[in-house]
N, C-alpha and C positions, 0 to 999 in steps of 0.2 A: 280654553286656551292652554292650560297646563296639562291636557290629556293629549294635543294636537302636541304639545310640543316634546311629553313622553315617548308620542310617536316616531316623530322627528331623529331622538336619539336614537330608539330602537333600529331602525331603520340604517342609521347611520353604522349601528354595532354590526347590523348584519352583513352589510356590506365591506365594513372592514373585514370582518371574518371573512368571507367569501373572496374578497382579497387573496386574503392570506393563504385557504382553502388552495387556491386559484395558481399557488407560487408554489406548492409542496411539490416536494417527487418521491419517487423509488426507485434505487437503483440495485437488481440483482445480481453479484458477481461472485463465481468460483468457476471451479476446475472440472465441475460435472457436466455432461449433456444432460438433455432432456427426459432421457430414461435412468438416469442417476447413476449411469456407467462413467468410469473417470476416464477423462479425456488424458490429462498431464499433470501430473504430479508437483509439488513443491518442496523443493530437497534443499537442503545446505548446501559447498561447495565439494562435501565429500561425496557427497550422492545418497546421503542418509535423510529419509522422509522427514520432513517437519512432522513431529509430536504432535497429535490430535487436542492434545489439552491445552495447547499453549493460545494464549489471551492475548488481546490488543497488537495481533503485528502486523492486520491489514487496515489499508487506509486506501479510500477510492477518492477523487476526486481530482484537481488539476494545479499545474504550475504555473505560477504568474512571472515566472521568466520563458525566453525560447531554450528549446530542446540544447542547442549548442552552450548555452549558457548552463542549465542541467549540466550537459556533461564535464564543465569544466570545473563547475563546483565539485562532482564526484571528482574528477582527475586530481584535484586539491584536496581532496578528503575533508573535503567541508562542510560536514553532515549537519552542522546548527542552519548555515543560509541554507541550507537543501530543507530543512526541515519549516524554516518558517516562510519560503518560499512557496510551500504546496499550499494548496484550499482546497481542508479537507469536506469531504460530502457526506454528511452525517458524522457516526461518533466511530470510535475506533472498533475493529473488525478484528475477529479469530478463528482458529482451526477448530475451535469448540462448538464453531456455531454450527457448523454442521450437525444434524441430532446424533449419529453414531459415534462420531471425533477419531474417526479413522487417521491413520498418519498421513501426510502428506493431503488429505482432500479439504475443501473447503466449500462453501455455500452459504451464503452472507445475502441479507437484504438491507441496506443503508438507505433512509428517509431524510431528507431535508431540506430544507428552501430550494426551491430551484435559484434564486437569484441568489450568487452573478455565475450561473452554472451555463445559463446556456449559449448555444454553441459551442464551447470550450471540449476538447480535445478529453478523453477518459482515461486516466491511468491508473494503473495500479501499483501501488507502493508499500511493499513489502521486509518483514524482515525473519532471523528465527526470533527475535522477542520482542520486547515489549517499547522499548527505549530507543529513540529513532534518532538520537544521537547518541549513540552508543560506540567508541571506536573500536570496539574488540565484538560490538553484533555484525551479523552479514545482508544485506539489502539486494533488494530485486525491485527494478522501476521498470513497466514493461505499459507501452503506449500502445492503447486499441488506435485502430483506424476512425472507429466510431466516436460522436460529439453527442455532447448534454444537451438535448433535444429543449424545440421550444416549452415555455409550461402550458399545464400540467407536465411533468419529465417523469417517465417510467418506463425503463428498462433493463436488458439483462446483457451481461457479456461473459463470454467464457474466454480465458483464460489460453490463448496459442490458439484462437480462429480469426483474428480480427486484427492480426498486428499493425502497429504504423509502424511512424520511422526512427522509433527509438527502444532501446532493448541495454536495459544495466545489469550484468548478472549474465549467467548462463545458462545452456541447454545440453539434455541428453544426459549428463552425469546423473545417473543413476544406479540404486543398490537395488536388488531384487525384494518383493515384498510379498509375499506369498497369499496375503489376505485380500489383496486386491487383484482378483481374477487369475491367480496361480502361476503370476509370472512378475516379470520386470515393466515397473509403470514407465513409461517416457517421465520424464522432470524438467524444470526450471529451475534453475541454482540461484540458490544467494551467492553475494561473496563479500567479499570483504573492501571496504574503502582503503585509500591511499595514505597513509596519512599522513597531516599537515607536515609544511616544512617545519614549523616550531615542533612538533612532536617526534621529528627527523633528529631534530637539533639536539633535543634531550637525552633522544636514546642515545647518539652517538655521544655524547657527554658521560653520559650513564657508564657506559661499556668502556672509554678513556679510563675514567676514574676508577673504576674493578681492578683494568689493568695496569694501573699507577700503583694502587695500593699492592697488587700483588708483585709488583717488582721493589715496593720498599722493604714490602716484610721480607723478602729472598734474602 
């Protein structure tokens, strides 16, 4: 009876595992094609390549508001609910992950449950650093066409082949980089959030008071 019922457990472990096995994914995203030629670049809003070394400023996975609701948080410069609003897919992503850590390229593999990923819409959420509520960093949120497949989930999206109907951030601004195929890469720009009308309120307070004090001392 107690070797029947060892069984019982075991049994029961493997099938959770297998479960869980069952809910994993992978999801591949960067800026390269399949022959590891760069498709499009990832610049700031000056047109200067994101730094190869820089850590944690990509984030794949999806937003649990709709797309017009995104942008009005961006148009608010509301980068805390933009931030806990996303769910993210795996852990946080960088320019390093690429093995060479070329500027501007990236190639990232993120693993994680598939649940509650699937169907949900893929985007990518970007910035130049680390801190995704940062008002002085620059962010890039740009919506593939493509959805987080049923599980098992493993897939790959590049970076400006797949777009949907949402794009924060810009294109084209680009500096020349001579290391990446002897010319000027196409790019995607970060830029910069709005920021809040409280943050409004204080600079303009800020800049009153400079100019108060310097018309007392006159």
């Amino acid at each position: 009876m107690k070797t029947k019922f060892h069984h019982l457990i075991l049994l029961a472990i493997f099938i959770f595992a297998g479960s869980l096995s069952s809910r994993a994914g992978t999801l591949i995203i960067s800026n390269l094609t399949a022959t590891n030629e760069a498709a499009y670049g990832l610049a700031n809003s000056s047109g200067i390549l994101i730094a190869g070394d820089v850590s944690n400023n990509l984030r794949a996975g999806y937003f649990n508001i709709s797309d017009a609701e995104v942008l009005n948080l961006w148009n608010a410069g509301d980068l805390s609910a933009l931030n806990s609003s996303f769910v993210q897919f795996g852990g946080l992503m960088g320019m390093e992950d690429f093995d060479a850590g070329y500027n501007g390229l990236f190639q990232n593999a993120a693993g994680a449950f598939a649940d509650p990923f699937g169907g949900k819409n893929i985007y990518l959420y970007a910035s130049n650093g680390s801190d995704f509520t940062n008002a002085s960093a620059e962010y890039l949120i740009y919506k593939f066409s493509a959805t987080f497949t049923a599980d098992p989930f493993n897939g790959e999206q590049l970076l400006g082949t797949s777009a949907g109907s949402l794009l924060v951030g810009g294109y084209n601004n680009y500096s020349f980089d001579y290391s990446l195929g002897g010319g000027a890469l196409p790019a995607f720009n970060t830029v910069a959030a709005v920021p809040e009308p409280t943050t409004w309120m204080l600079l303009v307070l800020g800049v009153t008071f400079v100019l108060w004090r310097k018309r007392q001392r006159a």
